[in-house]
PDB file of N, CA, C and O in Angstrom:
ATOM      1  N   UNK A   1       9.052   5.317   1.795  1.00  0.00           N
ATOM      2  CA  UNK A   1       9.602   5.527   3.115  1.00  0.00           C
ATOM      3  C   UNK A   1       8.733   4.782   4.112  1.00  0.00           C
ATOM      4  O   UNK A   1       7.526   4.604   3.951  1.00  0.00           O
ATOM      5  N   UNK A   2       9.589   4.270   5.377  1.00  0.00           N
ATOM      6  CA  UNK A   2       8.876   3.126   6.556  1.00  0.00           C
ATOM      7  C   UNK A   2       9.182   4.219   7.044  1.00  0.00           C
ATOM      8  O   UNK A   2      10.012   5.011   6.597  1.00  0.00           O
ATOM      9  N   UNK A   3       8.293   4.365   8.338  1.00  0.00           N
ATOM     10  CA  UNK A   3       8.627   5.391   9.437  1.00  0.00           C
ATOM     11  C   UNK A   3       7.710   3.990  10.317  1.00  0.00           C
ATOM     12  O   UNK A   3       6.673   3.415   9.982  1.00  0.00           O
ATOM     13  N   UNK A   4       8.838   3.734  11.841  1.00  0.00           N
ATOM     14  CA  UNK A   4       8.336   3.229  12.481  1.00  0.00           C
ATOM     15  C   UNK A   4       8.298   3.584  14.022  1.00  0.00           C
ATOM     16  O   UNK A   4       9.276   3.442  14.756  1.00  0.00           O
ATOM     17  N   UNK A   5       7.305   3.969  14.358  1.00  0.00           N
ATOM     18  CA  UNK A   5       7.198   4.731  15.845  1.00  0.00           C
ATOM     19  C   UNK A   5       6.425   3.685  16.815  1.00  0.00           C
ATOM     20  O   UNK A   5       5.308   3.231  16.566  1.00  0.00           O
ATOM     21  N   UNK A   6       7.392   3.302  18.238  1.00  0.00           N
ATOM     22  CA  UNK A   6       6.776   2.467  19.288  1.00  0.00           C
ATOM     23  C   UNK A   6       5.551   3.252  20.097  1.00  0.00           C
ATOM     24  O   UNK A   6       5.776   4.459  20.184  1.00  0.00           O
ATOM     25  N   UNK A   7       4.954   3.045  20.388  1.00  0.00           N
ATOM     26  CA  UNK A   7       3.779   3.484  21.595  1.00  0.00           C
ATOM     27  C   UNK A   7       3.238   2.517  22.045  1.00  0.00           C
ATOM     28  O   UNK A   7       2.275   1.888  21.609  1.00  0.00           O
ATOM     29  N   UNK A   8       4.052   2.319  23.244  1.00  0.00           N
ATOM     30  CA  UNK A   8       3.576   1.066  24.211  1.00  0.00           C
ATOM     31  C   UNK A   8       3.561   0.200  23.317  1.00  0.00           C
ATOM     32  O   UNK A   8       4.494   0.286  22.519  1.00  0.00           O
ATOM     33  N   UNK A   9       2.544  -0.940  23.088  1.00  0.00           N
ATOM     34  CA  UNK A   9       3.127  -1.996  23.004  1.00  0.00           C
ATOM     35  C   UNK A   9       2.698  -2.459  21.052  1.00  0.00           C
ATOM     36  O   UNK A   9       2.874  -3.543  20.496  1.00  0.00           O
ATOM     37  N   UNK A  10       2.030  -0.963  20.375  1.00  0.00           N
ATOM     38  CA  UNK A  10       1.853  -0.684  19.124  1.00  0.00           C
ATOM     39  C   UNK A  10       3.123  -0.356  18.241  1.00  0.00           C
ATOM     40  O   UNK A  10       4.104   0.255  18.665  1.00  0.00           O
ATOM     41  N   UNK A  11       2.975  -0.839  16.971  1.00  0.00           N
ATOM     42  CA  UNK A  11       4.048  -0.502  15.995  1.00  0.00           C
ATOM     43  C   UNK A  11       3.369   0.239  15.508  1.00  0.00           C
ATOM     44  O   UNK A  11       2.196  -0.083  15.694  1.00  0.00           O
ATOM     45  N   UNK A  12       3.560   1.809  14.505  1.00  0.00           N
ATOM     46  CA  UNK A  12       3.119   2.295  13.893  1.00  0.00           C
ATOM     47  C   UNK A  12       3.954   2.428  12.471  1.00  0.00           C
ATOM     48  O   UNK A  12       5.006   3.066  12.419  1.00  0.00           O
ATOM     49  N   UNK A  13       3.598   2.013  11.754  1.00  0.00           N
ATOM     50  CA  UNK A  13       3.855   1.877  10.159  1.00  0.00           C
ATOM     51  C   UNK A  13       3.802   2.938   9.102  1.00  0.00           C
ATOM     52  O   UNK A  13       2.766   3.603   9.098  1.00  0.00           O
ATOM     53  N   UNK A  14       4.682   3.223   8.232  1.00  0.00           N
ATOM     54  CA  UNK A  14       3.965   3.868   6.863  1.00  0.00           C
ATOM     55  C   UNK A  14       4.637   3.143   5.995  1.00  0.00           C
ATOM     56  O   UNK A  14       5.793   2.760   5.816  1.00  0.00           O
ATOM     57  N   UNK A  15       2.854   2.997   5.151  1.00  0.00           N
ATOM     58  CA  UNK A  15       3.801   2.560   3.645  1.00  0.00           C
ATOM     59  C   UNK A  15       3.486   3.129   2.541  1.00  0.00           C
ATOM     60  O   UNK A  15       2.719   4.090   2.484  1.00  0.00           O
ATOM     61  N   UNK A  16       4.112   2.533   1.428  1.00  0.00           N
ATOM     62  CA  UNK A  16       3.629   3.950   0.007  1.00  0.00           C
ATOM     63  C   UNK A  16       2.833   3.212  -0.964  1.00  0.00           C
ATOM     64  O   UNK A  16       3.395   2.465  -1.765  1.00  0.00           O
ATOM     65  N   UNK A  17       1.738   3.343  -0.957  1.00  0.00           N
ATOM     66  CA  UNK A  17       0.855   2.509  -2.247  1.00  0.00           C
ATOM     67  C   UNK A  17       0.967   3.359  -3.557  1.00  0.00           C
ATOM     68  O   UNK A  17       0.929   4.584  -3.667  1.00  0.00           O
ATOM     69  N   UNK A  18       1.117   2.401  -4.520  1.00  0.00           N
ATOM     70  CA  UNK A  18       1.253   2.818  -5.941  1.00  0.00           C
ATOM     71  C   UNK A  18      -0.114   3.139  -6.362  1.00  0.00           C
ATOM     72  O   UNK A  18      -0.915   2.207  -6.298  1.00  0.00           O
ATOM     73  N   UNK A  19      -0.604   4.447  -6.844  1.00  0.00           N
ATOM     74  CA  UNK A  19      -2.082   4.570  -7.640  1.00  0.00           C
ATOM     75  C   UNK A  19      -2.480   4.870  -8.618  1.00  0.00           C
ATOM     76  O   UNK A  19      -1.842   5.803  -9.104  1.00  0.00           O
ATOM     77  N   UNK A  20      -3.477   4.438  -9.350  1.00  0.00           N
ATOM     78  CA  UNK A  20      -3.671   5.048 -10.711  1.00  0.00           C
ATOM     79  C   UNK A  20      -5.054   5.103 -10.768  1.00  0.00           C
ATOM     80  O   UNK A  20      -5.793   4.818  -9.826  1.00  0.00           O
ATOM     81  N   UNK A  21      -5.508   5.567 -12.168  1.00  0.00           N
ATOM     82  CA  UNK A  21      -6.794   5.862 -12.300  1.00  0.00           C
ATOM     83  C   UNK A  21      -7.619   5.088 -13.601  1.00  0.00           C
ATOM     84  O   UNK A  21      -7.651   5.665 -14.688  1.00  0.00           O
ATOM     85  N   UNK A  22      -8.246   3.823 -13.436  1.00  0.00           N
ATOM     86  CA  UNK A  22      -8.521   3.033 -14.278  1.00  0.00           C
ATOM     87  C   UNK A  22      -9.439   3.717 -15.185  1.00  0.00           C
ATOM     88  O   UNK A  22     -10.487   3.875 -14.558  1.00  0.00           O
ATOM     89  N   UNK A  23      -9.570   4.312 -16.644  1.00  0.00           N
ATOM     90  CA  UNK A  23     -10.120   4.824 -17.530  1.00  0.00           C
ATOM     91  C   UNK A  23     -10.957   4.197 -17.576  1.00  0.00           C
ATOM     92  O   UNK A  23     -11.884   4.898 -17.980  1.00  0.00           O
ATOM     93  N   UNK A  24     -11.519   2.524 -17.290  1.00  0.00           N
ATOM     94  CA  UNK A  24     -12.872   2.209 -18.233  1.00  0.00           C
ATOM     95  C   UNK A  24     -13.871   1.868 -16.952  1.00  0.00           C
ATOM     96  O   UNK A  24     -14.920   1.248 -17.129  1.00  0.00           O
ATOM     97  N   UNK A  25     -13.393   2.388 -15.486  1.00  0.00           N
ATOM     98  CA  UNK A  25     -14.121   2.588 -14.485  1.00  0.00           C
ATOM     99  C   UNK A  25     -14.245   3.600 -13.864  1.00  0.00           C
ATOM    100  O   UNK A  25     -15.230   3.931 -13.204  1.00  0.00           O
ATOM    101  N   UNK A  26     -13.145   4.252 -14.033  1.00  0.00           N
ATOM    102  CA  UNK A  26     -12.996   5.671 -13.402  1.00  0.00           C
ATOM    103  C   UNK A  26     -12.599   6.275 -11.865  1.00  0.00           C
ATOM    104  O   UNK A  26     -12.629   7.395 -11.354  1.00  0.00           O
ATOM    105  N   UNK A  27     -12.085   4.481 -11.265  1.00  0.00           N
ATOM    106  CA  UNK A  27     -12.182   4.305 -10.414  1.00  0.00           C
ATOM    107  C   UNK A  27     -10.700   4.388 -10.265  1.00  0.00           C
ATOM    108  O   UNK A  27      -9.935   4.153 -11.200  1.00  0.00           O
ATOM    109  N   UNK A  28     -10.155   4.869  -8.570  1.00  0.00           N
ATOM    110  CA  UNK A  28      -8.679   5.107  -8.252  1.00  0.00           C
ATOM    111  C   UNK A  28      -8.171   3.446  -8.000  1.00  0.00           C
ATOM    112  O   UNK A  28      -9.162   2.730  -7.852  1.00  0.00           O
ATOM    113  N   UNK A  29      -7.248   2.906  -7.942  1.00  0.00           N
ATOM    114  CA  UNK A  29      -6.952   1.896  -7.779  1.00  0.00           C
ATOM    115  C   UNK A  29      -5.775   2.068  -6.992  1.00  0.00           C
ATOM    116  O   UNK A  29      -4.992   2.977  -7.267  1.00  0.00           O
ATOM    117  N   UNK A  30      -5.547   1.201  -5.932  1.00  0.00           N
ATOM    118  CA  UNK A  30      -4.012   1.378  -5.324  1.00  0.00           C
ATOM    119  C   UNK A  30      -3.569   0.131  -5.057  1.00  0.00           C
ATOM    120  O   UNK A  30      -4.245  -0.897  -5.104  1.00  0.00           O
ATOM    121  N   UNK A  31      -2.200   0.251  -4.722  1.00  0.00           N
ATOM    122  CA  UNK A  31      -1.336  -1.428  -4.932  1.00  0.00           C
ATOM    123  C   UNK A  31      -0.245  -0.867  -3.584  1.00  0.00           C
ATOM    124  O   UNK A  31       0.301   0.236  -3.622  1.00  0.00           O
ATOM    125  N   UNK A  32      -0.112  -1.619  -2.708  1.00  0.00           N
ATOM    126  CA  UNK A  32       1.096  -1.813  -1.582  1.00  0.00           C
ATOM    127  C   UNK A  32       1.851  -2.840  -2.354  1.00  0.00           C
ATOM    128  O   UNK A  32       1.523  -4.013  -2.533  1.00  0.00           O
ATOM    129  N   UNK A  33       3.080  -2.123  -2.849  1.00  0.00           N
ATOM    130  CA  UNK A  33       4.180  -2.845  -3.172  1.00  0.00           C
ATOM    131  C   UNK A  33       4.671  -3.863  -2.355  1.00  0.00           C
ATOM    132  O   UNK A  33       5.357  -3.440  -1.424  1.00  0.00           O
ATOM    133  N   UNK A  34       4.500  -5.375  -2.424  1.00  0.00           N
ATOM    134  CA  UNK A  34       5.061  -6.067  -1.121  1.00  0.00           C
ATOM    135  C   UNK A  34       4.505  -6.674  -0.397  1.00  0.00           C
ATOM    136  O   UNK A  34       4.936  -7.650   0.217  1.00  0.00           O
ATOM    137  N   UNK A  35       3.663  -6.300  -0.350  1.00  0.00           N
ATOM    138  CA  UNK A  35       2.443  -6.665   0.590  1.00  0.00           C
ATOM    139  C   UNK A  35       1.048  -7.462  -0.058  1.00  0.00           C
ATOM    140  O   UNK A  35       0.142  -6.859  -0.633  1.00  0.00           O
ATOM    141  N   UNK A  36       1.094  -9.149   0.196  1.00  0.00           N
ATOM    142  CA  UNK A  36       0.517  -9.751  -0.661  1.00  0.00           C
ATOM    143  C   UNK A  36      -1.031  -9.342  -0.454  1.00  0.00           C
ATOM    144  O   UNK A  36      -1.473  -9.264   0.693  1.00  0.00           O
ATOM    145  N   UNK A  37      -1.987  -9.037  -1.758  1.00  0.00           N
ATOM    146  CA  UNK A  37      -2.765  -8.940  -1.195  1.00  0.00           C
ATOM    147  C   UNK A  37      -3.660  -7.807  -0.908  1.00  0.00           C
ATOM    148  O   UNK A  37      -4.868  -7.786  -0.673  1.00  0.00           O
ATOM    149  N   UNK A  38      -2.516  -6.590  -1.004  1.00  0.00           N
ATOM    150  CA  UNK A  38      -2.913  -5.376  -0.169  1.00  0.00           C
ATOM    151  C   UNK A  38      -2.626  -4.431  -1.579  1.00  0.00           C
ATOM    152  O   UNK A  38      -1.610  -3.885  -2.008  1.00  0.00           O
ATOM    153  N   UNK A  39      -4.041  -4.515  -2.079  1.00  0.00           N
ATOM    154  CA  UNK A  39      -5.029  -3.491  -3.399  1.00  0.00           C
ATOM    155  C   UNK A  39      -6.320  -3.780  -3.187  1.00  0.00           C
ATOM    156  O   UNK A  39      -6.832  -4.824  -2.783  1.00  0.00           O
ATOM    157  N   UNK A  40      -6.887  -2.570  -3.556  1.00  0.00           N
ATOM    158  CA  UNK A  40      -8.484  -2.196  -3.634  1.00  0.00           C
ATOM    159  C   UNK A  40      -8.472  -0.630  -4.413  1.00  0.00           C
ATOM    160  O   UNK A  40      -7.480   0.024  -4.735  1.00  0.00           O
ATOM    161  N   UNK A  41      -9.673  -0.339  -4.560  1.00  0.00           N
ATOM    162  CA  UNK A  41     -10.067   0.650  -5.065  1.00  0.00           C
ATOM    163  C   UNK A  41     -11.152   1.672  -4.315  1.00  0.00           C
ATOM    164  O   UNK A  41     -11.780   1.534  -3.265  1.00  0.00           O
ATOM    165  N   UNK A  42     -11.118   2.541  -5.095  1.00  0.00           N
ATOM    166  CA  UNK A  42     -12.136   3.767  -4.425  1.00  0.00           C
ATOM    167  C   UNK A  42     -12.586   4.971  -5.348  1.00  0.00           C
ATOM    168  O   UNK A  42     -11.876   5.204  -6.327  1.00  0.00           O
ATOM    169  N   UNK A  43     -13.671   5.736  -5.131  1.00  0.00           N
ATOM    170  CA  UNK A  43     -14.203   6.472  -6.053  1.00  0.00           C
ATOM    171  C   UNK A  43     -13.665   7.566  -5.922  1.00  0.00           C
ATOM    172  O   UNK A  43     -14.145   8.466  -6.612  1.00  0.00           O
ATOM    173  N   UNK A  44     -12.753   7.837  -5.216  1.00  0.00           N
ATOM    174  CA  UNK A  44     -12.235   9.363  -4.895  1.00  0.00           C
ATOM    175  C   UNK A  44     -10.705   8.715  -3.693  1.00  0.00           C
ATOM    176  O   UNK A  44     -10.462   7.642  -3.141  1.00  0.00           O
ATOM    177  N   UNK A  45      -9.991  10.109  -3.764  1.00  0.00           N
ATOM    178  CA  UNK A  45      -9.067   9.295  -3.369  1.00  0.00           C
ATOM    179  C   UNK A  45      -9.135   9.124  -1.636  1.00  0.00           C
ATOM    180  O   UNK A  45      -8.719   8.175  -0.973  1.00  0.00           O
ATOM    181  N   UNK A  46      -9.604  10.000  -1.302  1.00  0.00           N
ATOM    182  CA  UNK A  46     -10.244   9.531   0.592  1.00  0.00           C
ATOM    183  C   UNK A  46     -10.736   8.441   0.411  1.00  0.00           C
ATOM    184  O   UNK A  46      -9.967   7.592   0.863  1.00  0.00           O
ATOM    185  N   UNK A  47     -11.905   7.858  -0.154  1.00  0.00           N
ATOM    186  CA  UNK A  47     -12.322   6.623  -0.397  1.00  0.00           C
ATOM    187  C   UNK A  47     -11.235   5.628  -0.568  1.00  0.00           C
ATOM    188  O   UNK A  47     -11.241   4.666   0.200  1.00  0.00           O
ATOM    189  N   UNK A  48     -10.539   5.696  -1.237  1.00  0.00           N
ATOM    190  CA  UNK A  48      -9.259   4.607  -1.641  1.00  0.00           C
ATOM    191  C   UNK A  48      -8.146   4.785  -0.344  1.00  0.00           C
ATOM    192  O   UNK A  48      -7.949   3.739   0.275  1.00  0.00           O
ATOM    193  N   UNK A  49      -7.559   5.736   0.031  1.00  0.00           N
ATOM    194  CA  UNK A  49      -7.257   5.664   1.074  1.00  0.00           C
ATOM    195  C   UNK A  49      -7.189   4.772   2.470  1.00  0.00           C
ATOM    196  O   UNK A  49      -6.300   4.128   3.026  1.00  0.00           O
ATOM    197  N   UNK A  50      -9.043   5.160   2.845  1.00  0.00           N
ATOM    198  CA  UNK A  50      -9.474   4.392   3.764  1.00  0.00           C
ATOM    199  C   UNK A  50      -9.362   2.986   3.278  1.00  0.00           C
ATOM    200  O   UNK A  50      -9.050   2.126   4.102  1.00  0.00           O
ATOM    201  N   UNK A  51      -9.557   2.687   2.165  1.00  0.00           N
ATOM    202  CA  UNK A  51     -10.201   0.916   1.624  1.00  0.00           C
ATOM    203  C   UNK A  51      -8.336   0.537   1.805  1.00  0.00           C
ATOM    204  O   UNK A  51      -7.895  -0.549   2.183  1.00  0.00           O
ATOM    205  N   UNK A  52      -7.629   1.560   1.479  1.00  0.00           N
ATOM    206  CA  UNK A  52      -5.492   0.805   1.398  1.00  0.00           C
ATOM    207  C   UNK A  52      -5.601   0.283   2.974  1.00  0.00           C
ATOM    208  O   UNK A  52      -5.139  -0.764   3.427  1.00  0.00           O
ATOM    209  N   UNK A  53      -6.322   1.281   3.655  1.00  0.00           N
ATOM    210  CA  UNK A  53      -5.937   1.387   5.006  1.00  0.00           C
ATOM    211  C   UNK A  53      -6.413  -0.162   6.358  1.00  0.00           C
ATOM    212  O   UNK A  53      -5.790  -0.836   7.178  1.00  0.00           O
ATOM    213  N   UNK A  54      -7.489  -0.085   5.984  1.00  0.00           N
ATOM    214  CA  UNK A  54      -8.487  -1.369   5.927  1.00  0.00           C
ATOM    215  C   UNK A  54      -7.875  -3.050   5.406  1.00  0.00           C
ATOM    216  O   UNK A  54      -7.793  -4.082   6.072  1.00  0.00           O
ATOM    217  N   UNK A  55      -7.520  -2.782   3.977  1.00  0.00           N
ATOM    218  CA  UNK A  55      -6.934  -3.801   3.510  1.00  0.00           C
ATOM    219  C   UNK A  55      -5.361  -3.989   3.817  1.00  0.00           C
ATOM    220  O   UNK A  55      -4.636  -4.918   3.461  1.00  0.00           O
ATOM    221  N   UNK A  56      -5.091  -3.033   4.457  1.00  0.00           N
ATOM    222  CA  UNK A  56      -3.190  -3.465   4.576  1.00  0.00           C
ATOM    223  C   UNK A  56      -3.418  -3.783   6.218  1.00  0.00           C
ATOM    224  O   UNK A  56      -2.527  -4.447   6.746  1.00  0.00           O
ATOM    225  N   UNK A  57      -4.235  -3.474   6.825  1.00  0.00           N
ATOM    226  CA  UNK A  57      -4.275  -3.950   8.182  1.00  0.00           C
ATOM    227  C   UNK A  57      -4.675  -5.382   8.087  1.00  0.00           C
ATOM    228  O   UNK A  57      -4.289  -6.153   8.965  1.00  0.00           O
ATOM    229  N   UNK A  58      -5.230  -5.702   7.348  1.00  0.00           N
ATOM    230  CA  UNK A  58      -5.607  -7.238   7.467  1.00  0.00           C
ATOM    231  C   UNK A  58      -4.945  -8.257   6.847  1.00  0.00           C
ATOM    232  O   UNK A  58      -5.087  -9.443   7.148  1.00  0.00           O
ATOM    233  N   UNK A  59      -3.981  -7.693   5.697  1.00  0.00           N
ATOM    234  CA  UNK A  59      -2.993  -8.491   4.758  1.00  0.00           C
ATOM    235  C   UNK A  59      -2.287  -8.308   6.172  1.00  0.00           C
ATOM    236  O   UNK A  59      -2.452  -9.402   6.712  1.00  0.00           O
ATOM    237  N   UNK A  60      -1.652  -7.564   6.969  1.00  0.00           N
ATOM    238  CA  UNK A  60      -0.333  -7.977   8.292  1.00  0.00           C
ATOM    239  C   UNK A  60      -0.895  -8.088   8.759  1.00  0.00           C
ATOM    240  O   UNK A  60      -0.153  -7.854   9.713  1.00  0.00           O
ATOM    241  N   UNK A  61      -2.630  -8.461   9.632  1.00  0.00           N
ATOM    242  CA  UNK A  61      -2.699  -9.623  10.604  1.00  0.00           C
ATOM    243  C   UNK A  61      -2.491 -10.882  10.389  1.00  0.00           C
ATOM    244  O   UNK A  61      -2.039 -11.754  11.131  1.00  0.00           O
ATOM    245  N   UNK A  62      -3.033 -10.927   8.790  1.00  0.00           N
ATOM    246  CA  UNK A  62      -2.597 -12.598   8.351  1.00  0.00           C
ATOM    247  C   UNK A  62      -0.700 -13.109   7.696  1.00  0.00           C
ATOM    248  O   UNK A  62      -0.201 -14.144   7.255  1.00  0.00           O
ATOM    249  N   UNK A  63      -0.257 -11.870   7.948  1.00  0.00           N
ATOM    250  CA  UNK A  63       1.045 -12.179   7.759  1.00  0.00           C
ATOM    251  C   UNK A  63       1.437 -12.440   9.026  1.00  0.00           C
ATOM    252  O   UNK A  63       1.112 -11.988  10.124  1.00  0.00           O
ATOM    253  N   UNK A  64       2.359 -13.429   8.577  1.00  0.00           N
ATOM    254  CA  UNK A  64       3.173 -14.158   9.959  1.00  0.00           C
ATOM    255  C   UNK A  64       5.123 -13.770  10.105  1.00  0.00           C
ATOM    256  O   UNK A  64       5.918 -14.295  10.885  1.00  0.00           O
ATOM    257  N   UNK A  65       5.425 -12.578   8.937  1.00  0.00           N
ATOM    258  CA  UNK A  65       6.680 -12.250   8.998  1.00  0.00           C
ATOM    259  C   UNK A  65       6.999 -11.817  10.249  1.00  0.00           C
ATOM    260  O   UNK A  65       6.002 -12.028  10.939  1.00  0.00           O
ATOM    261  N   UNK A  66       7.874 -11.314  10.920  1.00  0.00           N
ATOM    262  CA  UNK A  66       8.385  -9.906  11.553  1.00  0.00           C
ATOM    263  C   UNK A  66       7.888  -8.977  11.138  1.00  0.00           C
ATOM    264  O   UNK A  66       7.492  -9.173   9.989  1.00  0.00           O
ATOM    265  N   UNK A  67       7.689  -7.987  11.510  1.00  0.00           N
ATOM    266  CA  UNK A  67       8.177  -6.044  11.160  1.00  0.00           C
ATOM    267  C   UNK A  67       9.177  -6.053  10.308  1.00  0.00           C
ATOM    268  O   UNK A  67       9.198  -5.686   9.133  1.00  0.00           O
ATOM    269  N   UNK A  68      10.298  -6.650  11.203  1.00  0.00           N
ATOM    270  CA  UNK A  68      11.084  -6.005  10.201  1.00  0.00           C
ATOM    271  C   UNK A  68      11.975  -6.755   8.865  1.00  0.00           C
ATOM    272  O   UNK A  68      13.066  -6.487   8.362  1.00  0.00           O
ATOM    273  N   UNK A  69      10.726  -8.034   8.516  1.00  0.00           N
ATOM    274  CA  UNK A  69      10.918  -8.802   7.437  1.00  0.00           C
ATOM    275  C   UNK A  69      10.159  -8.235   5.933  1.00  0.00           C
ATOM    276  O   UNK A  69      10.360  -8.624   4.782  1.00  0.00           O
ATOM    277  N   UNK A  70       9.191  -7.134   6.468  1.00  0.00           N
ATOM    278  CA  UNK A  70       8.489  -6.458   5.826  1.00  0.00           C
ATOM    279  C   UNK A  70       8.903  -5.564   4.739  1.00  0.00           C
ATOM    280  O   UNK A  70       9.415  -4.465   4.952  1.00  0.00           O
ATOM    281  N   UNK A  71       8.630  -6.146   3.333  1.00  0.00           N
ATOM    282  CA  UNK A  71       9.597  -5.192   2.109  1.00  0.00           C
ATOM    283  C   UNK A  71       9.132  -3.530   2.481  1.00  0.00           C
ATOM    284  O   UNK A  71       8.112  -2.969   2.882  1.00  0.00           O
ATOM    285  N   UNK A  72      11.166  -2.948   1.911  1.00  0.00           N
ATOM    286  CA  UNK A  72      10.518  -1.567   2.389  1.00  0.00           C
ATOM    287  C   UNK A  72      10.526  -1.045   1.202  1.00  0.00           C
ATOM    288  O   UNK A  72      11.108  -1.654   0.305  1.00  0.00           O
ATOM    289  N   UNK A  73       9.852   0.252   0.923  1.00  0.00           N
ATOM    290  CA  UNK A  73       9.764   0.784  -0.223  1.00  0.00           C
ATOM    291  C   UNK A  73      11.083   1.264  -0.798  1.00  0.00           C
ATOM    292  O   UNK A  73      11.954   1.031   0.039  1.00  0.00           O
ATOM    293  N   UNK A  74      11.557   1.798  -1.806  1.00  0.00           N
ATOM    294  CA  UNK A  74      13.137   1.703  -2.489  1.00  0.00           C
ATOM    295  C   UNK A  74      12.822   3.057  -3.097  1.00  0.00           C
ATOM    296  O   UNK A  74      13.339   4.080  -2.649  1.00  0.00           O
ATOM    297  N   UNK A  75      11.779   3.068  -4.347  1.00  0.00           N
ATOM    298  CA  UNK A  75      11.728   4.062  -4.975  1.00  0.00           C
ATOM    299  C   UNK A  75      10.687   3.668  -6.254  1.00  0.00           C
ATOM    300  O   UNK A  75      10.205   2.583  -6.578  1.00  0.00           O
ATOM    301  N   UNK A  76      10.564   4.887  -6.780  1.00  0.00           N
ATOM    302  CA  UNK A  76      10.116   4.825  -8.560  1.00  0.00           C
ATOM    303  C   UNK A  76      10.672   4.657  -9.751  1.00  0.00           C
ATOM    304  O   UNK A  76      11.019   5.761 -10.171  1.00  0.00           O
ATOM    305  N   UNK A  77      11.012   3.507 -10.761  1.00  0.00           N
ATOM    306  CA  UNK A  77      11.742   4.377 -11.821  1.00  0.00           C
ATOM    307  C   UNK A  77      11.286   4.079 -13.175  1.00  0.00           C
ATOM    308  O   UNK A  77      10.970   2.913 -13.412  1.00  0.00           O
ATOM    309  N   UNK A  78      11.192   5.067 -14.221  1.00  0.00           N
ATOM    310  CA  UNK A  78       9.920   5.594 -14.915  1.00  0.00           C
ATOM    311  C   UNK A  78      10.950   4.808 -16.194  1.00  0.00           C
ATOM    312  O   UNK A  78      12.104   5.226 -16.292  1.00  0.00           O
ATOM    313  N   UNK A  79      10.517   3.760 -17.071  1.00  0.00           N
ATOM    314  CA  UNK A  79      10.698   2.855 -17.988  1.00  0.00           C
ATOM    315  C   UNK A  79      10.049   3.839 -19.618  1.00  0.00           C
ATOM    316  O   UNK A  79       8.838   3.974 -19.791  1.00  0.00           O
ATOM    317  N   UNK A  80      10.767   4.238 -20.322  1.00  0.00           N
ATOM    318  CA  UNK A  80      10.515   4.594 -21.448  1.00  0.00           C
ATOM    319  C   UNK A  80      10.471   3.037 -22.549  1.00  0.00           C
ATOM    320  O   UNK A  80      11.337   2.165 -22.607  1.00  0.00           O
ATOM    321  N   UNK A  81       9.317   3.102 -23.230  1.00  0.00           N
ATOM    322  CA  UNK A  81       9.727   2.042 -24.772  1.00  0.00           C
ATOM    323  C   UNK A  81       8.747   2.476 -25.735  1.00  0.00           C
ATOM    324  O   UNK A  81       7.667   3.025 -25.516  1.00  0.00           O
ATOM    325  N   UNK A  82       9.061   2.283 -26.392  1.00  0.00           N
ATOM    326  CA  UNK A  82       8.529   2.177 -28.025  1.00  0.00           C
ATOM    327  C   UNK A  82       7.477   1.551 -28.479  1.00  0.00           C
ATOM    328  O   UNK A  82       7.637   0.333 -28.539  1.00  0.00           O
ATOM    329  N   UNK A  83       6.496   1.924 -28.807  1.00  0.00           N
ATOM    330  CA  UNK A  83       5.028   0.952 -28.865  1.00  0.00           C
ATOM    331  C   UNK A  83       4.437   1.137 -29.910  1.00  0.00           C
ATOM    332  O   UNK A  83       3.383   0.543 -30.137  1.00  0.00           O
TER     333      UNK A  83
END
């Protein structure tokens, strides 16, 4: 989900980062679907949080799209196979 709220002359954004928990670091990892660029990690998930938060502000200063050229999130869908 985008939720986009004006205040004066600010856009305010949400977006949904994908996360997981890398076993051979132990470390949270997160991914902004869409957004080139915009993953990092953290030792806890406040830590990762702040680092999504940090890094997605600076992947859209150096983006030159629109707002509202900006992929929006769709959904999850969970792939079963055989291994």
């Amino acid at each position: 989900m985008q939720i986009e709220k004006a205040e004066g002359t600010v856009v305010i954004r949400t977006f949904i980062a994908y996360v997981e928990l890398d076993p051979g670091t132990g470390l949270y990892v997160g991914i902004v679907p869409g957004i080139p660029g915009a993953h990092t990690q953290g030792a806890t998930l406040d830590e990762l949080q702040q680092n999504l938060k940090k890094v997605l502000e600076l992947c859209l200063e150096e983006d030159n799209r629109p707002s509202e050229n900006v992929p929006r999130f769709v959904g999850l869908q969970q792939i079963e196979v055989a291994i």
